[in-house]
C-alpha positions in Angstrom: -30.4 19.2 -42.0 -31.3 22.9 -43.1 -34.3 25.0 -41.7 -37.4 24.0 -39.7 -36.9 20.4 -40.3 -33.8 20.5 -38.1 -35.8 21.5 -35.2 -38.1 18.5 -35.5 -35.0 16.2 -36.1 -32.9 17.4 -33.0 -36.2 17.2 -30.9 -36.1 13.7 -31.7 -32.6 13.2 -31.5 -32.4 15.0 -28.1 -35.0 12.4 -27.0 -32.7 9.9 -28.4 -29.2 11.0 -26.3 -31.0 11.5 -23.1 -31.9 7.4 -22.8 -27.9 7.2 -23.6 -25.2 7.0 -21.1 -23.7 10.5 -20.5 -20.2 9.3 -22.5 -22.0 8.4 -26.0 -24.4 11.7 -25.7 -21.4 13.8 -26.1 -19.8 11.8 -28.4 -22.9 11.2 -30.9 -23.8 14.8 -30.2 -19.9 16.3 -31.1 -20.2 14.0 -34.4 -23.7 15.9 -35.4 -22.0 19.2 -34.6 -19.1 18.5 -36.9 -21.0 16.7 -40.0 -22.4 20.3 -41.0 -19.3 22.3 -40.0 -17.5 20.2 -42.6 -19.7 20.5 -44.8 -20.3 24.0 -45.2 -17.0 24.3 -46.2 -16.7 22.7 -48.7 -19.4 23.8 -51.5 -19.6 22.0 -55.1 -17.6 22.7 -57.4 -19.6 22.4 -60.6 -21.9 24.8 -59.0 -21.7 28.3 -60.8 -20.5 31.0 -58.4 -23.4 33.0 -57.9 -25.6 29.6 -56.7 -22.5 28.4 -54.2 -22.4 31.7 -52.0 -26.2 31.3 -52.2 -25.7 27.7 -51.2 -23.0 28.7 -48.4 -25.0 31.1 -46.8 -28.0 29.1 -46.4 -25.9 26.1 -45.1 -23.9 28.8 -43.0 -27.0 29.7 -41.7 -28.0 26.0 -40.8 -25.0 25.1 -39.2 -25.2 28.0 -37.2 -29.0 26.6 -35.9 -27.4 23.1 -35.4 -25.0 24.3 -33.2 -26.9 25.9 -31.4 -29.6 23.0 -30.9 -26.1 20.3 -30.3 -25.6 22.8 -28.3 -28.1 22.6 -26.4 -28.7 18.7 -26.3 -25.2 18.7 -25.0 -25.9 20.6 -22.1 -28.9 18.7 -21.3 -26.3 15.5 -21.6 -24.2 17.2 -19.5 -26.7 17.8 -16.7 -29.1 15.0 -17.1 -27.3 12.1 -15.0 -28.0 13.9 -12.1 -31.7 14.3 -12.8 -32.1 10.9 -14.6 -30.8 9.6 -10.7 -33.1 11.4 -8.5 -35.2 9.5 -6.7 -37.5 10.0 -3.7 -38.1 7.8 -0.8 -40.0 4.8 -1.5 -39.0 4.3 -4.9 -38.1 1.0 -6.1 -35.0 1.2 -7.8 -32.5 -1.4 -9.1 -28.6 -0.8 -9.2 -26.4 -3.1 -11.3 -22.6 -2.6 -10.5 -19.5 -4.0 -8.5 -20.3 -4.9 -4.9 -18.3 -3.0 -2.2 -17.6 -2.8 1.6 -18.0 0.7 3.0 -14.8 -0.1 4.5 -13.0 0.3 1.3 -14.5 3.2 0.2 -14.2 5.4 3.6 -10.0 4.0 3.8 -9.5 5.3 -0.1 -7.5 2.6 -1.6 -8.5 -1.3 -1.3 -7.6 -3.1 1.9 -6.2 -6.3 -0.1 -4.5 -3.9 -2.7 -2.9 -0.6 -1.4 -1.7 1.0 -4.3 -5.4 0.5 -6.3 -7.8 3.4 -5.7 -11.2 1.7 -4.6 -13.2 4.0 -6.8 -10.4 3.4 -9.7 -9.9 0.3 -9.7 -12.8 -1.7 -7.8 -12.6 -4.8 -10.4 -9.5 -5.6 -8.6 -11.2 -6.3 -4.9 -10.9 -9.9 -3.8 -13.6 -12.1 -2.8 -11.4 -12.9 0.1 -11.7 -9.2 1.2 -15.5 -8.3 0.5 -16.2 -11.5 2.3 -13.4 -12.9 4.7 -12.1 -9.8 6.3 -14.4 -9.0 9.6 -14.1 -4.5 9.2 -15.6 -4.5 5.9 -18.4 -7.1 6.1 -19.0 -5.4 9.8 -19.1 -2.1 7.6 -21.9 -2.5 5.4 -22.1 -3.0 1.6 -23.0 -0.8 -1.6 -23.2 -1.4 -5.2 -20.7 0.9 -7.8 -21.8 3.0 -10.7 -19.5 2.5 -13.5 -18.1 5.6 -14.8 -19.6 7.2 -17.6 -16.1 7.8 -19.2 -13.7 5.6 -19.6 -10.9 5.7 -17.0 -13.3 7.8 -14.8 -14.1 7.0 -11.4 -16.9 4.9 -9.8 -19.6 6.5 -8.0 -21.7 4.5 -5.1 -25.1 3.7 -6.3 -26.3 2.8 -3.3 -26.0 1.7 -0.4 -28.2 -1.2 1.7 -29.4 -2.0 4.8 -28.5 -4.6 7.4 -30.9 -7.2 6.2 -29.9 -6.1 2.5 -26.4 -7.1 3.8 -27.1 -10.1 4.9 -29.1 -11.0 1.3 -25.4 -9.3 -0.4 -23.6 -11.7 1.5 -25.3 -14.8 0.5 -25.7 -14.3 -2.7 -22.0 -13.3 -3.0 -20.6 -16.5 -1.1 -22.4 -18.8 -3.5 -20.6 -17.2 -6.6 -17.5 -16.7 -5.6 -14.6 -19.5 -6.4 -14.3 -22.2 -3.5 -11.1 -21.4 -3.0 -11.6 -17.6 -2.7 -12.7 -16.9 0.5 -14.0 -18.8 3.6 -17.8 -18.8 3.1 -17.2 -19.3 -0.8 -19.2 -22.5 -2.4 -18.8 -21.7 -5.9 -22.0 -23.5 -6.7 -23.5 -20.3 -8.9 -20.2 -18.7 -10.1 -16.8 -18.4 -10.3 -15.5 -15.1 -8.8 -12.6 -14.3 -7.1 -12.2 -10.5 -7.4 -14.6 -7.5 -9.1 -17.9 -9.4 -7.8 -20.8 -8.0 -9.6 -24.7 -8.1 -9.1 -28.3 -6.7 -9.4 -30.2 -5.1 -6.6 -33.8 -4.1 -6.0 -34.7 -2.2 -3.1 -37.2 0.6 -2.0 -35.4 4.4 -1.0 -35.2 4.6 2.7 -33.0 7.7 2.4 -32.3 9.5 -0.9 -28.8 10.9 0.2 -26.9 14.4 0.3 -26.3 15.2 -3.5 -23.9 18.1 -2.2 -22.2 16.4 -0.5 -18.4 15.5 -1.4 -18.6 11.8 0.4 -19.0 9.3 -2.1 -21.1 7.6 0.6 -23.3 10.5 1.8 -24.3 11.4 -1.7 -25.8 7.7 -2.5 -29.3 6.7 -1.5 -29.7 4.1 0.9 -32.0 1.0 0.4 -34.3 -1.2 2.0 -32.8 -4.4 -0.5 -35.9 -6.6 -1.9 -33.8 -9.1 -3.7 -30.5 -9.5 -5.7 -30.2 -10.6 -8.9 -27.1 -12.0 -11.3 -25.5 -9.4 -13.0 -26.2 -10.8 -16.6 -29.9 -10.5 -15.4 -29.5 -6.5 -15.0 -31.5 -3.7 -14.2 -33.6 -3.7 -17.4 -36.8 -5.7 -17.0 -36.9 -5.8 -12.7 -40.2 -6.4 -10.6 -40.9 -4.3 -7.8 -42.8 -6.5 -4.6 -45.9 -4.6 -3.6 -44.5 -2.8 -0.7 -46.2 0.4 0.4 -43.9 4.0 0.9 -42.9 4.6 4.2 -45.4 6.8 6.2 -44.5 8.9 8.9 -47.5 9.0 11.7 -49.4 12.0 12.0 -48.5 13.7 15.5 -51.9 13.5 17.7 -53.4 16.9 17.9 -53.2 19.0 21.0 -56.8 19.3 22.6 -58.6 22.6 21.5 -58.4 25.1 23.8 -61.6 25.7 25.9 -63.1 29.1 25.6 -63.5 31.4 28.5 -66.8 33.2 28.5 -68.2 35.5 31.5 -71.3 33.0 31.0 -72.1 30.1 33.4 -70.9 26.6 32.2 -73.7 24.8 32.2 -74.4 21.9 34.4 -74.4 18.2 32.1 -77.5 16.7 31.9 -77.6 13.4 33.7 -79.2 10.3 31.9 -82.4 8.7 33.7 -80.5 5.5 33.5 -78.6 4.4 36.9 -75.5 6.2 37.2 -72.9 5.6 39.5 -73.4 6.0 43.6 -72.3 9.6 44.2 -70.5 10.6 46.9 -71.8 14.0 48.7 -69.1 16.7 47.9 -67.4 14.9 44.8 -69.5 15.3 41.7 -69.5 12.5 39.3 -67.8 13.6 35.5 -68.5 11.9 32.3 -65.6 10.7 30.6 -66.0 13.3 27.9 -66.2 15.3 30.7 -62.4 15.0 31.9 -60.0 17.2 30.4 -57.6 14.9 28.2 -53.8 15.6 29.7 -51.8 17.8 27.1 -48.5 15.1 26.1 -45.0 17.1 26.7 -42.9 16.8 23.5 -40.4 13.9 24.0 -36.3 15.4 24.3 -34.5 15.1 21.8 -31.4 12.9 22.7 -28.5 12.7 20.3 -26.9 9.5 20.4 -23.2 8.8 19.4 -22.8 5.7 17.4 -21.4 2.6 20.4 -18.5 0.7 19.3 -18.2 -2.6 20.9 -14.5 -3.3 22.3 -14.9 -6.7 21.9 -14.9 -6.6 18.3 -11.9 -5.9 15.9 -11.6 -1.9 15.0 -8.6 -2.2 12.9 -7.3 -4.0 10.3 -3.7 -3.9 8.5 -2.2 -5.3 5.4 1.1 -6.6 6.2 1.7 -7.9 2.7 -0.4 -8.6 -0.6 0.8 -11.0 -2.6 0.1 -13.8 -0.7 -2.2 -11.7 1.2 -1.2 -11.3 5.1 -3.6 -9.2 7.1 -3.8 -8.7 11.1 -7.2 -7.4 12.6 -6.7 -5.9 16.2 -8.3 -4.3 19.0 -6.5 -3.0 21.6 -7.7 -2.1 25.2 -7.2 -0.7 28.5 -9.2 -0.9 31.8 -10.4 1.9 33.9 -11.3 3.9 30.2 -14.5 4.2 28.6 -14.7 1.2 27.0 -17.4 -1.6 27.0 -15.1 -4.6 27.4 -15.0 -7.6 29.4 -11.5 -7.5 31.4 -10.4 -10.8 33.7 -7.8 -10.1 36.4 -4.9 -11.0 34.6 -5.8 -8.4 31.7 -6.1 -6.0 34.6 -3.0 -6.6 35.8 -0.8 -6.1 32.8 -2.5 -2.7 32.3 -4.8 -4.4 29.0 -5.0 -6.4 26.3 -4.2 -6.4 22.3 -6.6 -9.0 20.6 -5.8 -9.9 17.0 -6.2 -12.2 14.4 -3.9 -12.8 11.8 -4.6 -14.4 8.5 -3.2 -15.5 6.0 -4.1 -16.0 2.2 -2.1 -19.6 1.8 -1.4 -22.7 3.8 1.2 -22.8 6.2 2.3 -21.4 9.9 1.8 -18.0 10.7 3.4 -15.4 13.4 3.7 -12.5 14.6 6.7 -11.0 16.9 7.6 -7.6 18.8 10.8 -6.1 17.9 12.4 -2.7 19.0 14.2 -2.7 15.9 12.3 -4.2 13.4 14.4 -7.2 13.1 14.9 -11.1 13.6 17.4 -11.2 16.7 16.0 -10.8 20.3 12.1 -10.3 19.1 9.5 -12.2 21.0 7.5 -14.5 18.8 3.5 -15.9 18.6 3.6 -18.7 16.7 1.2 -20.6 15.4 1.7 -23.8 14.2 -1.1 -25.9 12.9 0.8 -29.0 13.4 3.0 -28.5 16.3 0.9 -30.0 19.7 0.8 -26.3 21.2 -0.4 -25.1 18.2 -0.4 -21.0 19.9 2.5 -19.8 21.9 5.5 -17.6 22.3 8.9 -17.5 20.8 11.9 -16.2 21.7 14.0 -15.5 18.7 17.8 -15.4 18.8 19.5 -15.1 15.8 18.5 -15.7 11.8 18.0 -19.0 12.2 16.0 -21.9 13.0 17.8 -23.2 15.7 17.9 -20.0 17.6 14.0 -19.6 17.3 13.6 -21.4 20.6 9.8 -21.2 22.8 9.8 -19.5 26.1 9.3 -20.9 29.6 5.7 -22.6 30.5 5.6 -19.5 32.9 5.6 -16.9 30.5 3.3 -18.8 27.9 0.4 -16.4 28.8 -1.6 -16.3 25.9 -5.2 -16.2 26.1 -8.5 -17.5 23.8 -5.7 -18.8 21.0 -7.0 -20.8 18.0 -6.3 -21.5 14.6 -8.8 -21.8 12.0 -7.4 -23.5 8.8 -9.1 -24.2 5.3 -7.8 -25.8 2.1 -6.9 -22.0 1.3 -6.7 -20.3 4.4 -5.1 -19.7 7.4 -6.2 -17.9 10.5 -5.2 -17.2 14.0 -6.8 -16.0 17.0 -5.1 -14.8 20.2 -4.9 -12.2 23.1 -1.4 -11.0 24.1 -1.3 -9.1 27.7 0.0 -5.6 27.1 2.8 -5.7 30.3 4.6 -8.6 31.3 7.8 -9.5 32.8 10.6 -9.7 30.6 8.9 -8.8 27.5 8.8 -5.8 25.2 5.7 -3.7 26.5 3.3 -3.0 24.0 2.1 0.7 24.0 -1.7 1.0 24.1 -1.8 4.8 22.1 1.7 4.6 20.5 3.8 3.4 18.0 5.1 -0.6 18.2 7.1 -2.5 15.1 6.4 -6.1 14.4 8.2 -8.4 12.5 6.0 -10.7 11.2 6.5 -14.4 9.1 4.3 -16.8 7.0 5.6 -20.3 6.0 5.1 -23.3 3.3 3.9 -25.6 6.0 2.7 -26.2 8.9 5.8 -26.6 10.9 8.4 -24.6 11.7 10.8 -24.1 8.6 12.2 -21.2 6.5 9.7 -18.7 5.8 8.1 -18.1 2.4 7.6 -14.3 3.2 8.4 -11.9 5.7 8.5 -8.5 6.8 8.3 -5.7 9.8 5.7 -3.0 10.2 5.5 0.0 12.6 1.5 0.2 13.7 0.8 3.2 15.9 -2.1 2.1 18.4 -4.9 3.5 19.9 -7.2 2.4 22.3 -11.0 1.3 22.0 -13.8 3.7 23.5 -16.9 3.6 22.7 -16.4 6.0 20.3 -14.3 3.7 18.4 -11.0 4.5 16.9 -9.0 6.5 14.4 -8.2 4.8 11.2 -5.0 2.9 11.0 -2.3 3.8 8.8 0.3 1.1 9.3 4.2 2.3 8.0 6.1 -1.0 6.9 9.4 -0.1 7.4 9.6 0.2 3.4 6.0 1.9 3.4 5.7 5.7 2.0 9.7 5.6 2.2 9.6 2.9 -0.3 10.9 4.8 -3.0 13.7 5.7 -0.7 15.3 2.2 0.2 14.7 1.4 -3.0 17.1 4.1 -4.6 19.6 3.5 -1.9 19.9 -0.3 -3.0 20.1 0.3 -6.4 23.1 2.9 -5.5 24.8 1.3 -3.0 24.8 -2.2 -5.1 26.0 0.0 -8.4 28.8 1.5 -6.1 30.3 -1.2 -4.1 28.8 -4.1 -6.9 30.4 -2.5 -10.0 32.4 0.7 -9.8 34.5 -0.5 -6.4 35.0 -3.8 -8.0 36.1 -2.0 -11.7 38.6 -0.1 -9.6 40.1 -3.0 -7.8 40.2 -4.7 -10.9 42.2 -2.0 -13.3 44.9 -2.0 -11.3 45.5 -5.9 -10.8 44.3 -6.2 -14.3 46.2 -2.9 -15.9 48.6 -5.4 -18.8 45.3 -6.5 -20.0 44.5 -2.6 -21.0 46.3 -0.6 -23.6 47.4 2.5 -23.8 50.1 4.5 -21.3 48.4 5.2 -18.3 44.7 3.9 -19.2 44.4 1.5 -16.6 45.0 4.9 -13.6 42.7 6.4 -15.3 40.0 3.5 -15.1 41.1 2.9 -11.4 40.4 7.0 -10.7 37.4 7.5 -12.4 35.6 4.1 -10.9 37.1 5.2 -7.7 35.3 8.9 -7.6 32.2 7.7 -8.8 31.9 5.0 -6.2 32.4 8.0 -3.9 29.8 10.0 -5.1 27.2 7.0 -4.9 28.4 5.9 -1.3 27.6 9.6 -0.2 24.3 9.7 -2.2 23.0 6.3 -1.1 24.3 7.3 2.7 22.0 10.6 2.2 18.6 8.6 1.4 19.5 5.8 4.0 19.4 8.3 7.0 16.2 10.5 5.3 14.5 7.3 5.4 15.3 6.4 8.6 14.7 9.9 10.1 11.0 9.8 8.4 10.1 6.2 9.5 11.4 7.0 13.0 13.2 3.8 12.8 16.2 4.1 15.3 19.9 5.3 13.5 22.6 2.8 13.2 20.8 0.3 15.5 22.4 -2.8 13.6 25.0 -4.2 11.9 24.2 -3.3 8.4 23.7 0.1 9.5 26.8 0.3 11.4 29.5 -1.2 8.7 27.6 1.7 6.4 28.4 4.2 8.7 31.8 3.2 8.9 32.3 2.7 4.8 31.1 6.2 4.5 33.6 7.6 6.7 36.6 5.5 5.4 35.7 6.1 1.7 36.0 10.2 2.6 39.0 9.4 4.2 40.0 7.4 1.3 39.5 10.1 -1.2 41.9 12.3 1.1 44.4 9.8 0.8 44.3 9.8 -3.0 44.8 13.4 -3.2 47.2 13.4 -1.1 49.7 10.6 -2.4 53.6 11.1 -2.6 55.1 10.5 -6.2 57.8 7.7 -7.0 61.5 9.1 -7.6 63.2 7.6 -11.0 66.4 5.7 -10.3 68.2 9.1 -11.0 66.6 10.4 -8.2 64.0 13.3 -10.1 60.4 12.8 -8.4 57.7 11.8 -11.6 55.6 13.9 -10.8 54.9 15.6 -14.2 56.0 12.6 -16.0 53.6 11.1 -18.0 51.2 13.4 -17.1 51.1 12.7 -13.8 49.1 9.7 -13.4 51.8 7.7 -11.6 50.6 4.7 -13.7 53.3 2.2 -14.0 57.2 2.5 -12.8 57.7 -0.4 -15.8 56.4 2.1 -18.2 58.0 5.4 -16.5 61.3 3.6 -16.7 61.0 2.1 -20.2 64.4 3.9 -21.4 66.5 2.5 -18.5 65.4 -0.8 -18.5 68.5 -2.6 -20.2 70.6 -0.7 -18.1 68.8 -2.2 -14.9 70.2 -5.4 -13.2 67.1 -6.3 -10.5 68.6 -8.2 -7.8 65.4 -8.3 -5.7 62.0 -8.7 -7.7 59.6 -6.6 -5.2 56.7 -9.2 -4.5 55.5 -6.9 -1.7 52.7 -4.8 -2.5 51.3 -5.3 -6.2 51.6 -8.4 -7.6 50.7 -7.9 -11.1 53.9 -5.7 -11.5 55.9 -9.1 -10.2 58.4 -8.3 -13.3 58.8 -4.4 -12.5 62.6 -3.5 -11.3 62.8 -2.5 -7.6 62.7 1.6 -7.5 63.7 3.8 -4.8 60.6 4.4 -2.6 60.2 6.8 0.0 59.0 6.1 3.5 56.1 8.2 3.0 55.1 6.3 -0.2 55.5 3.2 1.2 53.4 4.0 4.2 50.8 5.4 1.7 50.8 2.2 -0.7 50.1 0.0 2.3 47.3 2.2 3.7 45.8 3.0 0.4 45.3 -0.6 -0.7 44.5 -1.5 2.8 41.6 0.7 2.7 40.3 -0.3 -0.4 40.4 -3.8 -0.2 38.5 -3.6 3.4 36.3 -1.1 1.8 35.7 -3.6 -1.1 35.2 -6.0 1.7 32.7 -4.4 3.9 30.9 -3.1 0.8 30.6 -6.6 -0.5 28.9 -7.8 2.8 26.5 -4.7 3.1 25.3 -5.3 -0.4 24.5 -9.1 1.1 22.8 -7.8 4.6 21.3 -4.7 2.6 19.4 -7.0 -0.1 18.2 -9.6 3.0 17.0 -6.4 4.7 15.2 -4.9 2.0 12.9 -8.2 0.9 12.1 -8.6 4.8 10.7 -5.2 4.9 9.1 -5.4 1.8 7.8 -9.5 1.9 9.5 -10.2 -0.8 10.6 -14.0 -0.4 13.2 -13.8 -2.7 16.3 -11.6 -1.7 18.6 -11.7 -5.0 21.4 -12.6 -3.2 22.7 -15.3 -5.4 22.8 -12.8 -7.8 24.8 -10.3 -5.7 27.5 -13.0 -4.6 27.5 -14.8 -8.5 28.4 -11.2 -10.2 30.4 -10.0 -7.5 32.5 -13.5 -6.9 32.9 -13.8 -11.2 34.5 -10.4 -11.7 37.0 -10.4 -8.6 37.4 -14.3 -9.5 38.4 -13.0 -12.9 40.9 -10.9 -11.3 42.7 -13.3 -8.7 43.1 -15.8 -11.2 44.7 -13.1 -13.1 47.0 -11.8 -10.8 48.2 -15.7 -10.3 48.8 -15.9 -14.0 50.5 -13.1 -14.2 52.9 -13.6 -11.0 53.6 -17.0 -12.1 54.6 -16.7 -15.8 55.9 -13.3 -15.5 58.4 -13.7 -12.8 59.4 -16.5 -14.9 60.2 -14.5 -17.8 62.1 -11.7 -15.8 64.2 -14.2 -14.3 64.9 -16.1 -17.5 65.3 -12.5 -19.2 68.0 -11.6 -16.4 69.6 -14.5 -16.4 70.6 -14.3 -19.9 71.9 -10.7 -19.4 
């Protein structure tokens, strides 16, 4: 690779990289460049010297032409993807890639899969999605480049048109797994996420290349025929279609030229004319001047929405998938939909459809709160002999979930469409109606919503609430939807005040309890105080942390403070456990039997009378054994208490063990709340309640053990005295 040969070579090998992929030009083109850079440093070394510099220099000299020709061939890599996709309109092109709803691509992230960019990670879009979900079929489809570096993002190839849609569809639904999606046969394939294919089309419109919209930049296509995606793009046929022409504007008439001279008269034909009429001369029809046509106006046209269609669509949970399509609207605005009286009345309607990836009843309730008690329930029970209507639920539990007067069952066009893998359901809820939560037609309204196991009513397999702020259909349609489950973008939040809260009041509070019923069982002087303090503090610190992220959450959802019970014992731990640590601090030390305080004895941890008063033990006769407050120290002489440190005792452990209590059940309440709002149909709290009951079960049975046997020994030890 040395001197004019090179430039042969690389002219070949840049003809090579530019039929490569952008990724492997660079590569291959980076390994040329370094093969001669190592090399040239590196001369033989049975060369004499004189012939080696000789030998450098010329390869010096080489490298120096290779770089710049990789150089060079880089660049053109670099560049060439743009020009090796130009096309022009009425080219027949072919496109080989994952298929996509424009839906998907103008929201950012996959409908059926949130947290999964739809440019990133397209091989994750299910069937169910492309296929089943009314918004992005109603949208449109394209076709993905894949990225020309690994990890990189897709780019739209193109992008069809409404017939080419159609074909898309099709050829989709007859490769896709039966139990997929709706219109899935599974008779060609066996799909159920990332589908892939081949299509042909002719360039209707080449695109923006400047633009920064994924969609605006990629050509759009008059589809011709679509093709498996092991058949790919490399040996397509083209049908025999001819480029779109534009007609040719008709030519104004060419302007007649004034002259002083007389116009002469037309010469009329021997042959019979037409009976003339004294006073109106008879014209020829090339005689009458052709009318000059007045350029048509221009009238821009707004893209029509139709109000009787779904505009929005929201992904209440994904695994099983749970969406609800909706459309919300209001007479007297400008909106193309057909109201009855009734819808009139109550100020509009919400039409929706809510589906469900599974098998099993469905529903969907208002809430102000975003919980179970007094919410007003759509169910829809595929078995039940009303299969669509309202629910009033009580309480947590089946029996409370209870339907509603025949009066108020004012559902309208209700249906439910099941499969072997699918359910769906259809209503239309009136906006305003007596006794009901309104719904707000351009606000914000929480739902609760539920899918079950079965058909009939029974526990649910998942459930959850969402906040959806609405707006309401014009014919200019609708802004997109960006639903907050009360979880959502605060996810993170709840998330870290569970794990807190369950470390505080499921470990630390628990440890504390448990060193001071427990203290025999540790050695050393004083150990067991410092156990009990140290838990103590740092179940503190946690309360007042996890407190902190509980009411930021709540303040960025807009979720009402302290609106239930869970949030109401939380408040009142917080204060009690600030209280509590005031009350430590400020506890009254025990006076000896001599009557000096022991404060300063022992280092002031006030850890154990039985230990404080080791030396005067023998000269101790107990006549009452003091039961009263601690029971593991059911062997401890009777000491000389204050009043104050009485009162402080019974307060102190008071106040822990209601705080143990009350922590105990938020822990429960807490881990319900959190898989509701998250659809997570398990809630852990076995767990909770198995760890929590072993280690205080540990510490009653204890305590028994150790009032039973050691009251037994004091007595028999005084006795014998």
């Amino acid at each position: 690779f040395s001197g004019v040969p090179a430039i042969g070579i690389f002219i070949a090998w840049a003809t090579f990289l530019l039929h490569l992929p952008r990724f492997y030009r660079i590569v291959l083109s980076t390994i040329v460049l370094a093969a001669p850079l190592a090399g040239s440093s590196f001369p033989t070394t049975n060369q004499p010297k004189m012939t080696r510099t000789a030998h450098t220099s010329a390869s010096s000299s080489s490298s120096a032409l290779l770089v710049v020709l990789v150089s060079m061939v880089t660049l053109l890599s670099a560049v060439s993807p743009v020009s090796a996709q130009t096309v022009s309109e009425g080219d027949c092109i072919c496109r080989e890639g994952i298929i996509m709803d424009r839906f998907c691509i103008d929201r950012g992230t996959l409908l059926d899969n949130s947290r999964v960019q739809t440019l990133v990670g397209p091989e994750q879009h299910s069937m169910h999605c492309l296929l089943d979900v009314s918004l992005c079929v109603n949208s449109g489809f394209t076709v993905l480049g894949d990225p020309e570096v690994a990890g990189g993002k897709y780019t739209v190839a193109a992008q069809f048109d409404g017939d080419g849609n159609d074909l898309v569809f099709d050829f989709a639904a007859k490769r896709g797994r039966s139990s997929s999606c709706n219109d899935c046969t599974g008779e060609l394939g066996d799909f159920t996420r990332g589908f892939r294919a081949a299509v042909v089309g002719i360039v209707e419109d080449v695109g923006n290349p400047n633009s920064s919209d994924p969609l605006d930049r990629a050509p759009s296509i008059k589809v011709t025929s679509v093709m498996d995606s092991s058949d790919g793009c490399a040996s397509f046929t083209c049908p025999t279609v001819d480029p779109p022409t534009l007609a040719a504007p008709t030519p104004p008439p060419s302007p007649v030229p004034t002259t002083n001279k007389p116009t002469p008269r037309p010469t009329v034909s021997p042959t019979p004319g037409p009976t003339v009429t004294p006073g109106n001369p008879t014209r020829t029809p090339t005689d009458k001047p052709t009318p000059v046509p007045s350029p048509a106006p221009t009238i821009l046209t707004e893209k029509v929405v139709n109000c009787n269609e779904f505009q929005s669509v929201v992904t209440l949970n994904e695994s099983p998938l749970v969406t609800l399509e909706f459309v919300v609207n209001v007479p007297d605005t400008n909106s193309n939909y057909e109201f009855t009286d009734e819808e009139v009345a109550a100020g509009g309607v919400m039409s929706a459809l809510l589906s469900y990836d599974g098998v099993g009843y469905v529903s969907l309730a208002t809430s102000t709160d975003g919980f179970m008690p007094n919410a007003e329930a759509i169910m829809c029970l595929p078995d039940d002999e009303v299969p669509v209507s309202k629910y009033f639920l009580g309480e947590r539990s089946q029996a409370a979930v209870v339907p509603v007067d025949d009066s108020a069952q004012t559902l309208l066009n209700t249906e439910i469409i099941q499969t072997e893998r699918k359910t769906k359901c259809l209503f239309r809820k009136l906006l305003n109606e007596d006794g009901e939560i309104p719904i707000d037609p351009n606000g914000s309204n929480t739902f609760i919503w539920a899918i079950g196991g079965s058909n009939t009513l029974s526990y649910h397999r998942a459930r959850g609430s969402v906040t959806i702020p609405f707006e309401q259909c014009t014919l200019q349609g609708v802004s997109e939807v960006m639903a907050l489950t009360q979880g959502g973008t605060y996810d993170a939040y709840w998330k870290a005040h569970g794990i807190i809260m369950g470390l505080a009041w499921g470990f630390f509070a628990p440890v504390a309890i448990v060193s001071a019923i427990c203290r025999r069982l540790i050695p050393g002087e004083g150990v067991w105080f410092q156990i009990h303090r140290a838990a103590n503090t740092l179940c503190c610190i946690l309360t007042i942390a996890g407190f902190g992220l509980a009411v930021a959450a709540y303040n960025g959802t807009g979720i009402p403070h302290f609106s239930g019970s869970h949030q109401r014992v939380g408040l009142t731990i917080f204060v009690v456990v600030l209280l509590q640590v005031i009350n430590g601090m400020l506890r009254p030390h025990i006076d000896s039997p001599n009557g000096d305080a022991l404060k300063g004895t022992h280092k002031d941890t006030d850890s154990d009378e039985e230990e404080a008063f080791s030396d005067e033990r023998k000269s101790i006769t107990a006549s009452i054994v003091n039961f009263s407050l601690r029971r593991s120290r059911a062997h401890t002489p009777k000491t000389d208490k204050t009043a104050s440190r009485f009162a402080w005792e019974v307060v102190h452990r008071s106040a822990g063990l209601a705080l143990l209590g009350m922590g105990l059940y938020n822990g429960y309440t807490g881990l319900m709340i959190y898989a509701m709002r998250t659809g997570n149909a398990t809630d852990y709290t076995n767990v909770w309640w198995g760890w929590t009951g072993a280690i205080l079960g540990f510490a009653l049975l204890y305590s028994a053990y150790d009032r039973c046997v050691a009251k037994k020994s004091f007595l028999r030890a005084t006795s014998s005295m």
